[in-house]
VOLUMMAR-203800 format. One record per residue (C-alpha): residue number from 0; residue in one letter; x, y, z. Coordinates in steps of 0.5 Angstrom, whole numbers. Example, Ala and Ser with C-alpha at 12.3 -4.5 7.8 and 13.67 -1.06 7.14 Angstrom:
! VOLUMMAR-203800
+-----+-----+-------+-------+-------+
:   n : res :    xx :    yy :    zz :
+-----+-----+-------+-------+-------+
:   0 :   a :    25 :    -9 :    16 :
:   1 :   s :    27 :    -2 :    14 :
+-----+-----+-------+-------+-------+
END
This chain:
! VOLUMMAR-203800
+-----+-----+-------+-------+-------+
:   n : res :    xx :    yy :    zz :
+-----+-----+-------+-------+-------+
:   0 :   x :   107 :   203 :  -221 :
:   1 :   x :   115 :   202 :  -223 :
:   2 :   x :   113 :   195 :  -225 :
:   3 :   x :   108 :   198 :  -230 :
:   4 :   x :   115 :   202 :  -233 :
:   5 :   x :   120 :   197 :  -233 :
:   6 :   x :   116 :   192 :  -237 :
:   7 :   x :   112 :   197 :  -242 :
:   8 :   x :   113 :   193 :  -248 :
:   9 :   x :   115 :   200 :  -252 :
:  10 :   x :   121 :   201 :  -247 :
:  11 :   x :   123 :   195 :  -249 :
:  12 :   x :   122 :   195 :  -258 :
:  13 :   x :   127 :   201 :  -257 :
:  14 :   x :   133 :   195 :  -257 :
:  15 :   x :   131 :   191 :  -264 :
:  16 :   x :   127 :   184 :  -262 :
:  17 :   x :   132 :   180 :  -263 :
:  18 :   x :   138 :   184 :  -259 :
:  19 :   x :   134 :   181 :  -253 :
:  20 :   x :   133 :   174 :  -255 :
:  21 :   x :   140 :   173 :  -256 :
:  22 :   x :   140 :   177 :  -248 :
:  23 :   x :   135 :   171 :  -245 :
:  24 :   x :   139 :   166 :  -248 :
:  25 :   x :   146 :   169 :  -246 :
:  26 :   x :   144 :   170 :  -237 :
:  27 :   x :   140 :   163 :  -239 :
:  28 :   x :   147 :   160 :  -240 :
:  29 :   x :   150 :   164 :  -234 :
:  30 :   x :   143 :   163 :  -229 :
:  31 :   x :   145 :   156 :  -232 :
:  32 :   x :   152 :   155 :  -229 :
:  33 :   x :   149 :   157 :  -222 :
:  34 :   x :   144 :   152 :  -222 :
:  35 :   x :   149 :   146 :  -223 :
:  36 :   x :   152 :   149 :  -217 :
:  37 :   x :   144 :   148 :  -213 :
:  38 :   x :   144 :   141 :  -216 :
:  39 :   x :   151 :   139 :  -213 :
:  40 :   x :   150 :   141 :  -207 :
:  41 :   x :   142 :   143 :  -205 :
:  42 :   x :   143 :   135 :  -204 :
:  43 :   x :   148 :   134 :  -199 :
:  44 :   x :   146 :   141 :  -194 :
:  45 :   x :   152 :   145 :  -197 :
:  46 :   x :   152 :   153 :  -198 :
:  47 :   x :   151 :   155 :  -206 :
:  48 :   x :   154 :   161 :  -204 :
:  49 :   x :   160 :   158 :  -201 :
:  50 :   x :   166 :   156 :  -203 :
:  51 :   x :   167 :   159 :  -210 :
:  52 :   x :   166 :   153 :  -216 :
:  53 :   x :   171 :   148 :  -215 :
:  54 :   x :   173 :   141 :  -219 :
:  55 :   x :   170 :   136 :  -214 :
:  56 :   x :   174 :   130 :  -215 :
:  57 :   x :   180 :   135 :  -213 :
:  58 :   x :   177 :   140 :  -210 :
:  59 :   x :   180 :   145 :  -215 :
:  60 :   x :   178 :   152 :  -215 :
:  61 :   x :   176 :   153 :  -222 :
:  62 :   x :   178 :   162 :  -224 :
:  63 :   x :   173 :   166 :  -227 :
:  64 :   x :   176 :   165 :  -235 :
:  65 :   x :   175 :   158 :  -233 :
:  66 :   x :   167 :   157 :  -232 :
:  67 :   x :   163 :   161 :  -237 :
:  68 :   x :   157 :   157 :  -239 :
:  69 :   x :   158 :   152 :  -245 :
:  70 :   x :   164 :   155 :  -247 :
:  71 :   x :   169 :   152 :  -241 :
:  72 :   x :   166 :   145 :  -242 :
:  73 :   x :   167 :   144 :  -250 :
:  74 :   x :   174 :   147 :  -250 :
:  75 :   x :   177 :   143 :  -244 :
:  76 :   x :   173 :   137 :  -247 :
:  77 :   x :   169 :   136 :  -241 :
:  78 :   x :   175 :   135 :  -237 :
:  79 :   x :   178 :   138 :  -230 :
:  80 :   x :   184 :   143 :  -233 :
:  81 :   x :   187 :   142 :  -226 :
:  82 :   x :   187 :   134 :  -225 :
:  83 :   x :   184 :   132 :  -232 :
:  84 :   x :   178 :   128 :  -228 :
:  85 :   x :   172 :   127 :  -234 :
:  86 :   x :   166 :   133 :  -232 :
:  87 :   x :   159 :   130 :  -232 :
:  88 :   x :   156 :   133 :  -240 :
:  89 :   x :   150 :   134 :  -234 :
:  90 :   x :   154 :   142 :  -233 :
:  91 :   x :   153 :   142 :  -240 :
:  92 :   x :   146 :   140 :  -242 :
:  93 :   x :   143 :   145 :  -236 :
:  94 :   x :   147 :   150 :  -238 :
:  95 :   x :   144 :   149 :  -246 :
:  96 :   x :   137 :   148 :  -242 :
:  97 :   x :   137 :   153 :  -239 :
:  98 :   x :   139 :   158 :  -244 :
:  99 :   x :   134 :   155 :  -249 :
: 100 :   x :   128 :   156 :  -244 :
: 101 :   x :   130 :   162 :  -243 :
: 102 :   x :   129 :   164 :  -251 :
: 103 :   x :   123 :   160 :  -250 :
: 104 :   x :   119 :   165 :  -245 :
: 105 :   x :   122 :   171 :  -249 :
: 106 :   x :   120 :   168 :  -256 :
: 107 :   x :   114 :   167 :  -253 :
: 108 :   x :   112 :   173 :  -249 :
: 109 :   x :   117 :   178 :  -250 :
: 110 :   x :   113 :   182 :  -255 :
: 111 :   x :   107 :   183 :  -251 :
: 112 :   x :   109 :   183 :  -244 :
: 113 :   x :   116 :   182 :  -244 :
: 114 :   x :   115 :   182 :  -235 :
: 115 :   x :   112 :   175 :  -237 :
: 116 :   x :   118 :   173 :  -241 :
: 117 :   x :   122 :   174 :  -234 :
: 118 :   x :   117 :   171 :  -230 :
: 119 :   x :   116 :   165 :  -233 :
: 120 :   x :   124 :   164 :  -234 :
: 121 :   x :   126 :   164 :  -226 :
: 122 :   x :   119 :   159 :  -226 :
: 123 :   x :   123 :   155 :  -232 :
: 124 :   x :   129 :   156 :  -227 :
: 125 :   x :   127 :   152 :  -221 :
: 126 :   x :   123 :   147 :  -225 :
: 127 :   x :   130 :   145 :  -228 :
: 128 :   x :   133 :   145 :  -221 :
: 129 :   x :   128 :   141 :  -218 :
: 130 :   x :   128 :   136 :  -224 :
: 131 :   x :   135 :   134 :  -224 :
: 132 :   x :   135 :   134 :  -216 :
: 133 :   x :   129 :   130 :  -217 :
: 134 :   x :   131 :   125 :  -222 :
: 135 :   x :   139 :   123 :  -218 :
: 136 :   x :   137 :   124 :  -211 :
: 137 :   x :   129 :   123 :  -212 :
: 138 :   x :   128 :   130 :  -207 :
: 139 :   x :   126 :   135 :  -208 :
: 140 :   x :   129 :   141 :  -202 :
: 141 :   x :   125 :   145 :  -199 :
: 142 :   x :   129 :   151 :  -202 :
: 143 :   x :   126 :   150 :  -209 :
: 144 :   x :   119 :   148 :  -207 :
: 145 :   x :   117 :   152 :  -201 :
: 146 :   x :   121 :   158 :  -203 :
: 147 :   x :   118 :   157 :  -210 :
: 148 :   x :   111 :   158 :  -206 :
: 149 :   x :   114 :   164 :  -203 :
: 150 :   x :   116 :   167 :  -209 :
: 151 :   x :   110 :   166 :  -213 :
: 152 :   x :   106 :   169 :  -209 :
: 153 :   x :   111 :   175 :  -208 :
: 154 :   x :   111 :   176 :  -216 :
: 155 :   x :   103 :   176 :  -215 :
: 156 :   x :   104 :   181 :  -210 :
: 157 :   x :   108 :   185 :  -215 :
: 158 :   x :   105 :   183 :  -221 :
: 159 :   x :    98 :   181 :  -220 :
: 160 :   x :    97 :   180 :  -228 :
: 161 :   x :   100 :   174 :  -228 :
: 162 :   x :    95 :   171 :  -227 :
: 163 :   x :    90 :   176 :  -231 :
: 164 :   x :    87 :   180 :  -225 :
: 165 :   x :    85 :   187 :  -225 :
: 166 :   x :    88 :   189 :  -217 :
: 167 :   x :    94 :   187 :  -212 :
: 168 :   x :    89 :   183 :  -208 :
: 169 :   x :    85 :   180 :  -214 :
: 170 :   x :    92 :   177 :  -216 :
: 171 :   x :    94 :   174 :  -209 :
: 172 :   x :    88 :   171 :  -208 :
: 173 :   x :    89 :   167 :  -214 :
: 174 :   x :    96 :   166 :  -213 :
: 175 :   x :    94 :   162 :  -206 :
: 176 :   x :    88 :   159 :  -209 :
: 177 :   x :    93 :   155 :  -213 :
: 178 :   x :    98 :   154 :  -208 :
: 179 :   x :    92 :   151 :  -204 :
: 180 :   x :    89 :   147 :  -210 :
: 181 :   x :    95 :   144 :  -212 :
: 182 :   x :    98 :   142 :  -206 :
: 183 :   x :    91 :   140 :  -203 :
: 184 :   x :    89 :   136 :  -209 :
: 185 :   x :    97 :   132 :  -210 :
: 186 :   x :    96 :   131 :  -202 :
: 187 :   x :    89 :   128 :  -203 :
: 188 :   x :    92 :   123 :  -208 :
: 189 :   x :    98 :   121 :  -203 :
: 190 :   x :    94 :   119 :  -197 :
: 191 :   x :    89 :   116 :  -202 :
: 192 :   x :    95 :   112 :  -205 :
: 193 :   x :    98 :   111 :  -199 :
: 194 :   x :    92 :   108 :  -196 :
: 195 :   x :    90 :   104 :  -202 :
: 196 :   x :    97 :   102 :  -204 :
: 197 :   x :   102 :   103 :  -198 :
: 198 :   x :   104 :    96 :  -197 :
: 199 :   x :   107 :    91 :  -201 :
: 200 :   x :   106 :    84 :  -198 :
: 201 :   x :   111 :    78 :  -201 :
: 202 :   x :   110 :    71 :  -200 :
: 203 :   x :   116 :    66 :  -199 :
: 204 :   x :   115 :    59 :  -200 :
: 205 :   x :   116 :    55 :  -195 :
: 206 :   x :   120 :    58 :  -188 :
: 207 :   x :   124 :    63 :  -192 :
: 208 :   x :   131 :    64 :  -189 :
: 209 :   x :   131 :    72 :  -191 :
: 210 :   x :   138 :    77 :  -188 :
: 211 :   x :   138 :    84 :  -186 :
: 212 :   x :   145 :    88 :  -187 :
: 213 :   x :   148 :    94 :  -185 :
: 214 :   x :   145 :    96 :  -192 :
: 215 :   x :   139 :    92 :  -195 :
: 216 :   x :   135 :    87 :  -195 :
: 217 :   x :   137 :    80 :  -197 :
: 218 :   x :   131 :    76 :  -200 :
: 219 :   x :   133 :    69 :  -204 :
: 220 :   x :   132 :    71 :  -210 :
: 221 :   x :   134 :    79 :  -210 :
: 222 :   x :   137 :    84 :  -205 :
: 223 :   x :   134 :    91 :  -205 :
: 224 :   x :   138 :    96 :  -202 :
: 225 :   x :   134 :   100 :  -196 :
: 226 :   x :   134 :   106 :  -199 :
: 227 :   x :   129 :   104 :  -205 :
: 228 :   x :   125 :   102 :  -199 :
: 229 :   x :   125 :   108 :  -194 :
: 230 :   x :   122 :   114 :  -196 :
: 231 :   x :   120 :   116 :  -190 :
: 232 :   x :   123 :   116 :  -183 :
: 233 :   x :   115 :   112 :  -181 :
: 234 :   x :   117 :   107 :  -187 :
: 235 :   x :   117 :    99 :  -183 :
: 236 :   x :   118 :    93 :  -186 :
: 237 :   x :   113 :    87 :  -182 :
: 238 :   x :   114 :    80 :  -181 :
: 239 :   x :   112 :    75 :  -176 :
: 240 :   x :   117 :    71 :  -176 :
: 241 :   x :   118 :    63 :  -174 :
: 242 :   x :   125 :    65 :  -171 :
: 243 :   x :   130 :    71 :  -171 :
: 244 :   x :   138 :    70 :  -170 :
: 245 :   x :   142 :    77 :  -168 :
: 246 :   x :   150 :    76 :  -167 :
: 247 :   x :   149 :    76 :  -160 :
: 248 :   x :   142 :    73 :  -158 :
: 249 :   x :   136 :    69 :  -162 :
: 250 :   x :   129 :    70 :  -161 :
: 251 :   x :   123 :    65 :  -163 :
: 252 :   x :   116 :    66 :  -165 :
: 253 :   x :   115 :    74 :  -165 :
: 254 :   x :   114 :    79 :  -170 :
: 255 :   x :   120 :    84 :  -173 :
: 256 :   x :   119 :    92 :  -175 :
: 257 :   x :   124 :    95 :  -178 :
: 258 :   x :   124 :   103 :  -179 :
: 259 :   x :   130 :   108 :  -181 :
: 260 :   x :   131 :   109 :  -173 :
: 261 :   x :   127 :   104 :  -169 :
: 262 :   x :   129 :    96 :  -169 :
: 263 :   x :   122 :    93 :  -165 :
: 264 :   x :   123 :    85 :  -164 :
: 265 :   x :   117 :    83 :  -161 :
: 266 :   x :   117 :    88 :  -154 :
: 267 :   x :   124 :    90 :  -154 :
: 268 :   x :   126 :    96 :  -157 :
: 269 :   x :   134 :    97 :  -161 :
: 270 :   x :   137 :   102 :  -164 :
: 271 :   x :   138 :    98 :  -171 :
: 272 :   x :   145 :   102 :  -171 :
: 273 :   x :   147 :    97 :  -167 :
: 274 :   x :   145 :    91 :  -171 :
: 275 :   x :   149 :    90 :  -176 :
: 276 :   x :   147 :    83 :  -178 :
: 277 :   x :   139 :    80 :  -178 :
: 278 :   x :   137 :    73 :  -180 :
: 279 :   x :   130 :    72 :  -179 :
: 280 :   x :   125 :    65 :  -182 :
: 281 :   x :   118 :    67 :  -184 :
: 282 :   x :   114 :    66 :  -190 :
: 283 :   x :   111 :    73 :  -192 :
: 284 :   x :   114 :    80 :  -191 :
: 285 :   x :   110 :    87 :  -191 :
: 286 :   x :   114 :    93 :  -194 :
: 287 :   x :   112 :    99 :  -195 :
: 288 :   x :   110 :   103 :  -202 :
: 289 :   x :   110 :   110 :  -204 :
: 290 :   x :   106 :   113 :  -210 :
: 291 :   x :   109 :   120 :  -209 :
: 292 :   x :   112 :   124 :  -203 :
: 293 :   x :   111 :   131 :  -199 :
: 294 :   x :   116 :   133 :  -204 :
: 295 :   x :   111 :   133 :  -210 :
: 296 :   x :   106 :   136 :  -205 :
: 297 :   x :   110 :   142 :  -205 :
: 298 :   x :   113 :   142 :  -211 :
: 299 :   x :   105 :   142 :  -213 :
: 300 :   x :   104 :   147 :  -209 :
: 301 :   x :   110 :   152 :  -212 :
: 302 :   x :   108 :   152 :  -218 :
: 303 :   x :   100 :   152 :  -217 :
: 304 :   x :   103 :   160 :  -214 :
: 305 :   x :   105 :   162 :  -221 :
: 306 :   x :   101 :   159 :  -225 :
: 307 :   x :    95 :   157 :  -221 :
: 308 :   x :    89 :   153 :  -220 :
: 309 :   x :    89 :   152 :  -227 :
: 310 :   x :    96 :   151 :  -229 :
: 311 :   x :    97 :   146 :  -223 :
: 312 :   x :    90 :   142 :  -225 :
: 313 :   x :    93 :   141 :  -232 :
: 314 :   x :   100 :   140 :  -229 :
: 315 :   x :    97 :   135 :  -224 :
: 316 :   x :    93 :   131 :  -230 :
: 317 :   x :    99 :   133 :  -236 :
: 318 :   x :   104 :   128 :  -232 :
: 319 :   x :   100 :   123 :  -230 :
: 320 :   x :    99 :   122 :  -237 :
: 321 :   x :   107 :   123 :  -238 :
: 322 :   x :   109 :   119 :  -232 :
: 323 :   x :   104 :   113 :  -233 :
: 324 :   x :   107 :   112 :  -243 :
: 325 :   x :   115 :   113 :  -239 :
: 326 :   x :   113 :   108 :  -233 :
: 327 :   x :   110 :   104 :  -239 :
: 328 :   x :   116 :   104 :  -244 :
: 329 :   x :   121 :   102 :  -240 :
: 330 :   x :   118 :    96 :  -236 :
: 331 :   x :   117 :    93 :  -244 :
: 332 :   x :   123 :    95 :  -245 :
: 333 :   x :   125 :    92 :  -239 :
: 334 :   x :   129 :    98 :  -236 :
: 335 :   x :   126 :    98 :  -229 :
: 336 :   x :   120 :    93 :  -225 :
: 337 :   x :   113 :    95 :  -224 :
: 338 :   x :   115 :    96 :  -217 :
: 339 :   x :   121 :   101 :  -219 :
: 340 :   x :   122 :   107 :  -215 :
: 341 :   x :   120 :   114 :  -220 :
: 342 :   x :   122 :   121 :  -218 :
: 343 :   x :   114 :   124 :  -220 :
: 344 :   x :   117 :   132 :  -220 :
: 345 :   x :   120 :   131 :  -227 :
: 346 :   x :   113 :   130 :  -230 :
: 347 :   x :   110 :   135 :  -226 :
: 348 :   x :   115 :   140 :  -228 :
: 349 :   x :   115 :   138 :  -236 :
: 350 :   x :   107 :   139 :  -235 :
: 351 :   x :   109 :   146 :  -232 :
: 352 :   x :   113 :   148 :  -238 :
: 353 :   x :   107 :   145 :  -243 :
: 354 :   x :   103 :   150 :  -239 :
: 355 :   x :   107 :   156 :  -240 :
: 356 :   x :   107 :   155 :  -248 :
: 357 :   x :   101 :   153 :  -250 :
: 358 :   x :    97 :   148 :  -245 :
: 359 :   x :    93 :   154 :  -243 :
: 360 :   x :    90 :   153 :  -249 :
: 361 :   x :    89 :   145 :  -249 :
: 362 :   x :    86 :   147 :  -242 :
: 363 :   x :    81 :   152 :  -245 :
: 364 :   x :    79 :   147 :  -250 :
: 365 :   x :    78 :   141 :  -245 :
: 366 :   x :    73 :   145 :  -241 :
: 367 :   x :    71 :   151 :  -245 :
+-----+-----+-------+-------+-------+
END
């Protein structure tokens, strides 16, 4: 195969080792840069593609002497050269983080199979994406984790040596295997969650006067906004209410259901577009609670397509483990409550990464 050719790691020694870390790093830098672009717009369904890189505060097209990887950003001070607005340090610390990760996969694989090198850099690519994006916007887009599934299996159509097979279908089977293990399990755990945790009931002394705007959910001692309760367009906050005041009218002794698109006060059913201002008197409310999203299931089942039923089992237990010593330390150190929303997809990409250098061994040993 030509694949067999490109990557033949005596192709590759003709150049001396260390002329193509420094090429790793270099395109890391560039693929970094890009990525910035997918992080910025992938949330708000814009085009990566159009318009060319511009300054977001004053819409300036940046020219191509203006946007080389790391460079840019420490010669203009992490300032717009147009309007001098402060450019976030996130371009910069993707575009390092990048350039580091793909070093890594070259030092790491670049003597003995230099296609692996590549492999695993593209890989390390979408799991920065799906972090950043994870951790501001707590999603992660279909492109990253569906299209992720489809490349890893189309690599392992390639390349079936990724996941140590002898033939095209040997390697395809494995790679499903690891879509459909890792999702299956992550989905398994969501509904379980769901089940056993999907409702957060709160007890209010006495009748309780509590007030819904436009944009959160007013209780006496603390206001939380809709998007922290809101995951899911089937998500409903519950209450039996003693009395339910609108501007225009009031209500008494029914039960309120209020989700994303429907507003449900006893039989009558309202836009809640429409209701800009409710206040409800009742002495327990039910919430809606989520321990992980879709998102996590298929972003799950992307990486179980290059690295496998294996590398998605670590995977899942590595940033449980993580996740749960994070979650831990911040609430001792008071930087967010037990009931605080977390994005997952950032510990189950940084167990992707420990995979990739070394948890293979740590897997092996654990299970022999």
């Amino acid at each position: 195969m030509v694949f067999d050719t490109v990557f033949d790691p005596q192709y590759w020694a003709v150049v001396p080792f260390h002329f193509w870390s420094l090429v790793f790093f270099t395109f890391g830098c560039i693929v970094g840069s890009f990525l910035n672009v997918c992080i910025y717009r992938m949330p708000q369904d814009l085009s990566i593609v159009t318009p060319p890189s511009y300054c977001p505060h004053c819409k300036y097209s940046i020219p191509f002497y203006l946007n080389i990887p790391l460079l840019t950003w420490l010669t203009l001070r992490g300032r717009c050269k147009n309007c001098g607005a402060p450019i976030s340090p996130r371009y910069f610390i993707v575009e390092l983080l990048t350039g580091l990760a793909f070093l890594a996969c070259w030092l790491a694989y670049g003597r003995t199979a230099p296609w692996l090198a590549a492999v695993y850099s593209v890989l390390m690519a979408g799991l920065i994406v799906a972090t950043f994006i994870d951790f501001e916007h707590f999603i992660i887009p279909d492109e990253i984790t569906l299209g992720g599934a489809v490349a890893g299996f189309a690599v392992s159509f390639l390349l079936p040596q990724l996941h140590g097979a002898k033939s095209v279908g040997q390697g395809m089977a494995r790679s499903a295997l690891g879509i459909v293990i890792g999702a299956g399990v992550v989905y398994a755990i969501l509904r379980l969650g769901k089940l056993l945790f999907g409702r957060q009931k709160i007890k209010l002394p006495g009748e309780t006067r509590i007030i819904f705007t436009e944009t959160a959910l007013c209780l006496p001692d603390k206001v939380i906004p809709y998007e922290e309760i809101f995951y899911r367009k089937s998500d409903t906050i519950v209450l039996e209410a003693r009395t339910v005041e609108l501007i225009d009218r009031g209500y008494g002794g029914v039960t309120l259901r209020l989700s994303p698109q429907t507003l449900t006060i006893g039989n009558e059913i309202i836009d809640p577009e429409n209701v800009p201002h409710i206040e409800a008197v009742c002495s327990a409310l039910v919430l809606p609670r989520e321990a992980m999203g879709l998102g996590d299931v298929k972003f799950m089942a992307a990486i179980g397509a290059f690295i496998g039923w294996p590398g998605a089992l670590f995977s899942l237990m590595a940033s449980s483990i993580i996740g749960s010593a994070v979650g831990i330390a911040l609430i001792l150190a008071r930087k967010r409550e037990w009931s605080s929303r977390m994005p997952y997809g950032p510990y189950i990409a940084l167990a992707a990464a420990i995979w990739i250098f070394g948890g293979k061994n740590i897997f092996a040993a654990l299970f022999h």
